[in-house]
Every structure is written in structure tokens, then in C-alpha cells.
C-alpha positions in Angstrom: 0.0 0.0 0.0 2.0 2.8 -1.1 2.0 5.4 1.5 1.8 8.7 -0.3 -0.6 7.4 -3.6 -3.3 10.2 -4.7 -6.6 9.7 -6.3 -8.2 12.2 -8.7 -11.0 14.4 -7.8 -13.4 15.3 -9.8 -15.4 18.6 -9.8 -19.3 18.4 -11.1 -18.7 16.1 -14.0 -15.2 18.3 -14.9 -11.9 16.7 -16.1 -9.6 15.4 -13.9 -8.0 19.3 -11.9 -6.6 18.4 -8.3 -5.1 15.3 -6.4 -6.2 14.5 -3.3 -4.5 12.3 -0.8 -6.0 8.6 -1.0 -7.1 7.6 2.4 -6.9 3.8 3.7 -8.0 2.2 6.9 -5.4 2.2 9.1 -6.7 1.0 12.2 -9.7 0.6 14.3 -10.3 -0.1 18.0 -12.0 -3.5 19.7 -12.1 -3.9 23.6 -11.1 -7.4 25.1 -11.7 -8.7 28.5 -8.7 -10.9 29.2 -5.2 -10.9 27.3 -4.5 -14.3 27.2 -7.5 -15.7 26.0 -8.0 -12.9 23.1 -4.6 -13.2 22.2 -4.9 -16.8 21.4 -8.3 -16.6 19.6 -7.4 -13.7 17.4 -4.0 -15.1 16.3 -5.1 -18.5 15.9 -8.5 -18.5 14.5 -8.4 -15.2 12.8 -4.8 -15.2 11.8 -3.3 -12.2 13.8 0.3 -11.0 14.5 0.7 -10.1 18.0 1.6 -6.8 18.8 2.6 -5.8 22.1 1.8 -2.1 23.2 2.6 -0.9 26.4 0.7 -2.7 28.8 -2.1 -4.0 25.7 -1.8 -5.3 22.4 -2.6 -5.1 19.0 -3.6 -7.4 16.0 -2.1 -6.7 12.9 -3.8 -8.3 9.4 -1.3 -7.0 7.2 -1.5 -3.4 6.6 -4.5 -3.4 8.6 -4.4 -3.2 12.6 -6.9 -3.6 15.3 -5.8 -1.6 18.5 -7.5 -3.5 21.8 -8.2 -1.5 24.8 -8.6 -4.1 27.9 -6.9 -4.8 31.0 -4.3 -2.1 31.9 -4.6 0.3 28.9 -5.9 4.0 29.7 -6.4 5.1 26.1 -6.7 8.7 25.4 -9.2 10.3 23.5 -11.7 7.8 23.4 -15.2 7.8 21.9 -18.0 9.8 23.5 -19.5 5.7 23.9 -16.0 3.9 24.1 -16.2 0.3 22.6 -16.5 -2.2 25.2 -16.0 -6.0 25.4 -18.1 -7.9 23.3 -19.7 -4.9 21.7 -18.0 -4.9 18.5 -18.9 -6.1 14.7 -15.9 -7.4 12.3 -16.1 -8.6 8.9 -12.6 -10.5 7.9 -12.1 -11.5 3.8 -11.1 -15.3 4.0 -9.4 -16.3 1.2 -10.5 -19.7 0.7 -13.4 -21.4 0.2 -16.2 -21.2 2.9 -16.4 -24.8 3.8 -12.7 -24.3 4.3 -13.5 -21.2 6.9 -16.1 -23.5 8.8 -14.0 -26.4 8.9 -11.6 -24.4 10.5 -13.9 -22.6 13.1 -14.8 -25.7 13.6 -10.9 -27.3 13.6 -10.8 -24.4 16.9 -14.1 -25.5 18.4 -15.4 -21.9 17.6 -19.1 -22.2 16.6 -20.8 -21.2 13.5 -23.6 -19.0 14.3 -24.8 -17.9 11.0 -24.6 -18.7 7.2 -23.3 -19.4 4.9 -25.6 -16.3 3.7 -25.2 -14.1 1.0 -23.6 -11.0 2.4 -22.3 -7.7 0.7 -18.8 -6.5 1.4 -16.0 -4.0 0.3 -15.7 -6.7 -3.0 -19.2 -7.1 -3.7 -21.1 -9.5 -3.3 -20.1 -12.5 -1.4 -20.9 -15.3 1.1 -20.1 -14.9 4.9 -20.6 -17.3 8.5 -20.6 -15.4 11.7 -19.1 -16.0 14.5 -18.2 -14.6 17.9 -14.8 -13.6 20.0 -14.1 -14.9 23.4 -15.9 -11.3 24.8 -19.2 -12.3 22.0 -18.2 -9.6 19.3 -20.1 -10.9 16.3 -17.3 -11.9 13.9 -17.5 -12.4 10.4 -15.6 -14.4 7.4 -16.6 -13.6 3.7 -15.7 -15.2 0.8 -16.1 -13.4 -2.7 -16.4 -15.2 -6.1 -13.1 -15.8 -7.8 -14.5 -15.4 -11.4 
């Protein structure tokens, strides 16, 4: 992801006359109950590098991090609702086949709680299960045609 990429703008139907930054999710916050137990789930059923941070952690997905608040972290600014255990709702791209992302829920004694159903994502349209984190965030995997 090439950090300073720009994107055309364009003015009420007007060729191409300014570049604006291009702006990419960096990060986004969750709130976990117990280190340990969060750490394992998100690095072995969703695939996480552990990041330690001070007294927390983080999961990085590539280019793509998840900061946690929990146990010992005193984050600063917060939300005017800060996110809370169990309160959150992730969507994760799994890139193979979605009998393969049950069979591993499954594999890590993580239940499926909904789908396969057709879902729509940052792709298009696609095919998800849901599932939930140690805390009962609602987790999602999707799956998008490969045609």
C-alpha cells in the first residue's frame, strides 16, 4: 500500500484538476476482556500477528491493525461511547473457500452461528458465517467469487 498514492478528484462532471491524498483504513479499535484468552483466539483463528503495546496489544492483518483496549490500557481520546468488550462487529475476507473457513472454526471449536448467507462486502457481493470472539463480538468471514 504505497504510503503517499493520490486519487483524482473530480469537480461536477469536470476533467480530472486536483489530487487529493487517498485515504486507507489504518486502524480501528475493539475492547477485550482478558489478554490471554484474546490473544490466542485472534492469532489463531483469525490469523493475527501479536503486537505488544505498552501494557495492551494489538492485531495486525497485514497493513490493517486492530488496536484492543482491555486490561491495563488507559487510552486517550476515546469515543464519546468507548467500545466495550463484546460490543463490537468485524467482517474479515477469507481467502478460501467457505467450507474451508467452517471447517476451521470448527478445527478451533469456535461455533458457526450464521450462514453461509449471502452477504455484501467492500468486494461485492459475497458469502459470509458469523461467528463470535471470546468477549461475543459478532465476527464475520466472507468469501467473494473468484471469477
Amino acid at each position: 500500500m504505497p504510503e503517499a498514492q493520490t486519487l483524482a478528484v473530480e469537480t461536477e462532471g469536470a476533467p480530472v484538476l486536483a489530487l487529493r491524498p487517498a485515504i486507507h483504513l489504518d486502524h480501528c479499535v475493539i475492547h477485550v476482556g482478558e489478554w490471554e484468552r484474546s490473544n490466542a483466539f485472534y492469532r489463531d483463528v483469525v490469523g493475527a500477528e501479536i503486537i505488544a503495546r505498552g501494557a495492551g496489544f494489538a492485531y495486525r492483518f497485514g497493513g490493517v491493525q486492530l488496536n484492543c483496549h482491555g486490561p491495563g490500557v488507559h487510552a486517550e481520546p476515546v469515543a464519546a461511547e468507548p467500545v466495550m468488550p463484546g460490543n463490537s462487529d468485524l467482517c474479515f475476507r477469507w481467502s478460501g473457500s467457505l467450507d474451508e473457513a467452517i471447517a476451521h472454526l470448527t478445527a478451533h471449536g469456535v461455533p458457526v452461528e450464521l450462514g453461509p448467507v449471502e452477504r455484501h462486502g467492500a468486494a461485492g457481493a459475497g458469502q459470509s458465517v458469523y461467528f463470535r470472539d471470546p468477549d461475543g463480538s459478532l465476527l464475520e468471514f466472507i468469501t467473494y467469487p473468484t471469477e
